[in-house]
C-alpha positions, 0 to 999 in steps of 0.5 A, a space after each residue: 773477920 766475918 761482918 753481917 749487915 741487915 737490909 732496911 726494909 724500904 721496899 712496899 708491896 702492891 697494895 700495902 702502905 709504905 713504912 713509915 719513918 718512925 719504923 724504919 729509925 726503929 728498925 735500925 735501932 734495933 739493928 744497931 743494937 742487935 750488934 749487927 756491922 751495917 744497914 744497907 738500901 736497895 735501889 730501884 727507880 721503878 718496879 723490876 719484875 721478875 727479880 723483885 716483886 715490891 717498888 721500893 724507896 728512894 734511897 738516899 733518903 731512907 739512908 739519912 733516916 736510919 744514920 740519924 737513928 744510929 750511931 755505930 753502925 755503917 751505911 751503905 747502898 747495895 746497890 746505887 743504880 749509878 748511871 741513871 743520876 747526875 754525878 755532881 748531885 749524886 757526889 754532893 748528896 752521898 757527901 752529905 749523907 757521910 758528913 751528917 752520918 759522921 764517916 759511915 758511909 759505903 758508897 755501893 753502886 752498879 751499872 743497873 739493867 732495868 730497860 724501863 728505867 734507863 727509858 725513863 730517865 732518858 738515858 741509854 742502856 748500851 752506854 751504862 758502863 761508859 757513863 758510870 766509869 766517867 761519873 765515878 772519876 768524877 765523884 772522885 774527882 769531886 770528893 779529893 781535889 779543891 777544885 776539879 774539872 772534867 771532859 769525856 764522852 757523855 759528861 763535861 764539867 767545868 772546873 768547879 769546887 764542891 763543898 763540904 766534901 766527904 769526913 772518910 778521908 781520901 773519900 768513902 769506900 766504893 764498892 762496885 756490883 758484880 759477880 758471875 752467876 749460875 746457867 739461867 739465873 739472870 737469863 732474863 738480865 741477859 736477855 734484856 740487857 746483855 749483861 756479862 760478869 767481867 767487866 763489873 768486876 774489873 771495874 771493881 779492881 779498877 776503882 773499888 774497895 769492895 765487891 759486892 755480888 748477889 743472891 743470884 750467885 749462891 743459890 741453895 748451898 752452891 758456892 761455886 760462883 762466889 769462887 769463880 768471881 773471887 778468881 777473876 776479881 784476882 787476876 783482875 787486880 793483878 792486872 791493874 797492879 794492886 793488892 789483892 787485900 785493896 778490895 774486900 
């Protein structure tokens, strides 16, 4: 089955005022009543050129605004920059945004790329990947068990209880952020953060319920890079023993 979903338009451009709240509910009533299958925020903490030429809102916020206008519709973030929060806030808060949005939530997160951000939020680039697997165990980890606790590498958390937790039962759908893409579009991705497709994409088949790739992988009417990601996510999936169908 086919679904379609609308960005919510939480991006402002130099020199123009933000949207309001009162547009952004109305846009997303509108969606909904469109017949559209999902709103999706984008995430950026800082402005990124030269993929994106507008700053944009914060996330989590402008997502409770368009679940409180909607009532059928899912939400989703496309994508949450992972590594640069906290994994206890950020499972506490994406857990309320479920609860309040009554089980509609996808939970869409990358590693992210933007030095500037990493540098900002005094987090180290190299270690992005590392730092988002541990934190999505333990967002997991949060939203499935009574209590849980962790050790690892960059984060150690006693052993706690989290509360309310999730409605989506065993918890909202993660997908994860990756795909292959052609000679040169992400040269300067690849220049700053020395970005590779395969690793995002076995954490999808890993972790994930879906897979969620970019305007970048399909320029024009080229495909090709969509097959080629599709491929490897398979041969991923094979090797951690699931089913191909587990992530959309």
């Amino acid at each position: 089955m086919t679904r379609y979903g609308v960005f919510l338009p939480t991006y402002v451009y130099p020199d123009e005022p933000p949207p309001t709240p009162a547009f952004l509910q109305q846009y997303a009533r509108r969606v909904e009543d469109l017949g559209f299958d999902s709103i999706w925020v984008f995430d950026h903490l800082l402005e990124a050129p030269p993929s994106y030429k507008a700053a944009f809102l914060e996330p989590a916020t402008s997502l409770t605004l368009a679940a409180l206008a909607t009532e059928r519709v899912t939400i989703g973030t496309g994508v949450l920059v992972l590594p640069l929060r906290d994994p206890v806030l950020t499972a506490k808060m994406f857990a309320n945004i479920d609860l309040l949005s009554g089980g509609r939530l996808i939970f869409g997160v990358g590693v992210g790329w933007a030095q500037d951000e990493f540098s900002a939020s005094q987090v180290q680039l190299s270690a992005r990947g590392r730092r988002m697997d541990e934190m999505l165990e333990i967002i997991i980890g949060l939203w499935t068990n009574d209590r849980f606790g962790f050790e690892g590498r960059h984060f150690n958390l006693p052993e706690i209880r989290l509360l309310p937790r999730p409605i989506q039962t065993p918890h909202p759908p993660i997908w994860l952020a990756g795909g292959t893409v052609p000679t040169g579009a992400s040269q300067h991705i690849t220049n700053r953060a020395g970005y590779s497709a395969v690793p995002s994409i076995a954490r999808a088949a890993r972790l994930g319920e879906g897979l969620m790739t970019a305007y970048r992988s399909a320029p024009g009417l080229d495909v090709s890079c969509l097959v080629e990601t599709r491929e490897i996510l398979l041969d991923e999936l094979k090797t951690c023993g699931r089913d191909p169908s587990a992530v959309t």
